[in-house]
N, C-alpha and C positions, 0 to 999 in steps of 0.2 A: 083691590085694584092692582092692575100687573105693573112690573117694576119698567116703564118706559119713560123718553126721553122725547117728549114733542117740540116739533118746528114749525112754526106757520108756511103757510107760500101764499103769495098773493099768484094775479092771473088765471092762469090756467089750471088744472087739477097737479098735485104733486108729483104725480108721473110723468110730467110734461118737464120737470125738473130734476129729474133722473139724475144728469149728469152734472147737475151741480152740487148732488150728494154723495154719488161716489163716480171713480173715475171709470170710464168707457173701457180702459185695455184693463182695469184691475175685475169687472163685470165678466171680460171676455177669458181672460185667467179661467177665473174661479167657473164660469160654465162648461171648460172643457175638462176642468179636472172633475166636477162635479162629474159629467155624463162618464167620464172614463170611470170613475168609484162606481156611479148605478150599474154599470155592468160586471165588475172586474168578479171575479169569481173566489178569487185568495183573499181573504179578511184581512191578514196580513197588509198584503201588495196597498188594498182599501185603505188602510188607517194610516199608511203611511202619506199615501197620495193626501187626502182629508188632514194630518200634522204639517205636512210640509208645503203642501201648495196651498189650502185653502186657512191654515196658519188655526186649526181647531185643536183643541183642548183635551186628547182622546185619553182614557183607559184605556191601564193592559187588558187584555181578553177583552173586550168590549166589542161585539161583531153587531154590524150595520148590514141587513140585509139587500138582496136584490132592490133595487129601484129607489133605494131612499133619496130623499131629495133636500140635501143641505140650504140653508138660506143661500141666496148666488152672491147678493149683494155685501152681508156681514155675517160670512159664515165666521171667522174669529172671532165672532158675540155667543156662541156655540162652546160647553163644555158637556163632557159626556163622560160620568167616574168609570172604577174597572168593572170587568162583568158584567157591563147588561147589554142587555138583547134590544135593538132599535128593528121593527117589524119592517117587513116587505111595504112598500109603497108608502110608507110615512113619508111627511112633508114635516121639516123644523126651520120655522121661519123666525128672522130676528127683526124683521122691519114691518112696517104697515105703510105703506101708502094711501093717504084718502084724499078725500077733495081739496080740505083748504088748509090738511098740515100732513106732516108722514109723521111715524114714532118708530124710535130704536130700540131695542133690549136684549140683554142678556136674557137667553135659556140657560139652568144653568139641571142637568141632568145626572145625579146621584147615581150611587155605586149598587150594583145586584139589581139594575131597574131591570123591568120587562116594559117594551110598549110594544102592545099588537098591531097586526097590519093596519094599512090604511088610517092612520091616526095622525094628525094634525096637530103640532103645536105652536100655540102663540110667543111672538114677542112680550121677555119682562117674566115669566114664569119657573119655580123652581121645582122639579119634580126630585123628592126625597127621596135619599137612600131606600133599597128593597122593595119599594112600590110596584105596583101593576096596575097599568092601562091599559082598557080593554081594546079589542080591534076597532076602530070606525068611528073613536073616541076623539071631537074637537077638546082640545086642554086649552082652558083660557082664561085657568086661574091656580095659583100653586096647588099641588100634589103631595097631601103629609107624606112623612116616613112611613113604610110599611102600610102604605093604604093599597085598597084595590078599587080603581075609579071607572068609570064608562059612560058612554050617551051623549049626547049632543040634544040640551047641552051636558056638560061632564058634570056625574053625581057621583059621593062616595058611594058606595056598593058594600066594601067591607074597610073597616077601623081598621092598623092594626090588633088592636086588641080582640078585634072579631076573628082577622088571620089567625093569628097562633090561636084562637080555642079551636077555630075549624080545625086546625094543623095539629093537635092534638088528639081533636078528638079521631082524626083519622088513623094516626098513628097509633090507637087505643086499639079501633079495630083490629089494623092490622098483626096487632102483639094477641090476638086472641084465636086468627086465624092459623 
């Protein structure tokens, strides 16, 4: 089960209760820093705008490609260690809105990760140190260390312990070439 934080709402669907979850100019912030980061082309100029405006959790080296798209609502539920690669068009959301409650959670995203484009993760999930997620990958439940995940929904694909024999054995090869 992912690490979230449920609210009931009566009435209408939780959407309809938007702003009684979080504020209207703090939404409008965070969506314009947000589009400014999807485009900005310096990883730099990126992490800084995502630390300071949107008040995220960044590693050094840590580069968020083209079009990513921070949660708008509780991007500061968002950390992300040094060195890893967040893929083109990923979405990291830390809310869920549904009909008759919304849920909040910490992503909480490890150091040396790779997530490939178009990858989707859930509120309440911890994606471990050196792991890789493959492209087109919904995450909607933690991520071991050094694992390598894919599919929708997300299966392990390789253990660590399966990475480094692959990663040896490759490196085998190439000391023979």
């Amino acid at each position: 089960m992912r690490r979230t934080k449920q609210y009931s709402v009566s009435h209408a669907n939780s959407l309809w209760q938007i702003y009684k979850t979080v504020p209207f100019w703090k939404v409008m912030k965070n969506f314009m820093a947000i589009q400014l980061g999807r485009y900005m082309p310096f990883l730099r100029v990126k992490n800084w705008i995502y630390r300071t405006f949107l008040r995220m959790d960044i590693g050094d080296r840590t580069a968020f490609a083209l079009m990513v798209m921070p949660d708008i609502m509780f991007p500061e539920k968002i950390a992300v260690g040094a060195n890893s690669v967040i893929g083109y068009n990923t979405t990291i959301l830390a809310h869920e809105y549904l009909i008759r409650e919304y849920r909040i959670g910490e992503v909480v995203i490890g150091s040396d990760v790779m997530i490939g484009a178009n990858a989707t993760i859930l509120p309440g999930v911890i994606i471990g140190d050196g792991a890789v997620v493959s492209a087109g990958t919904l995450v909607h439940k933690d991520v071991e260390p050094g694992s390598f995940v894919g599919g929708n929904p997300m299966q392990v694909i390789r253990t660590k312990e399966e990475m480094e024999a692959h990663r040896d054995k490759r490196n085998e090869k190439g000391d023979e070439s």
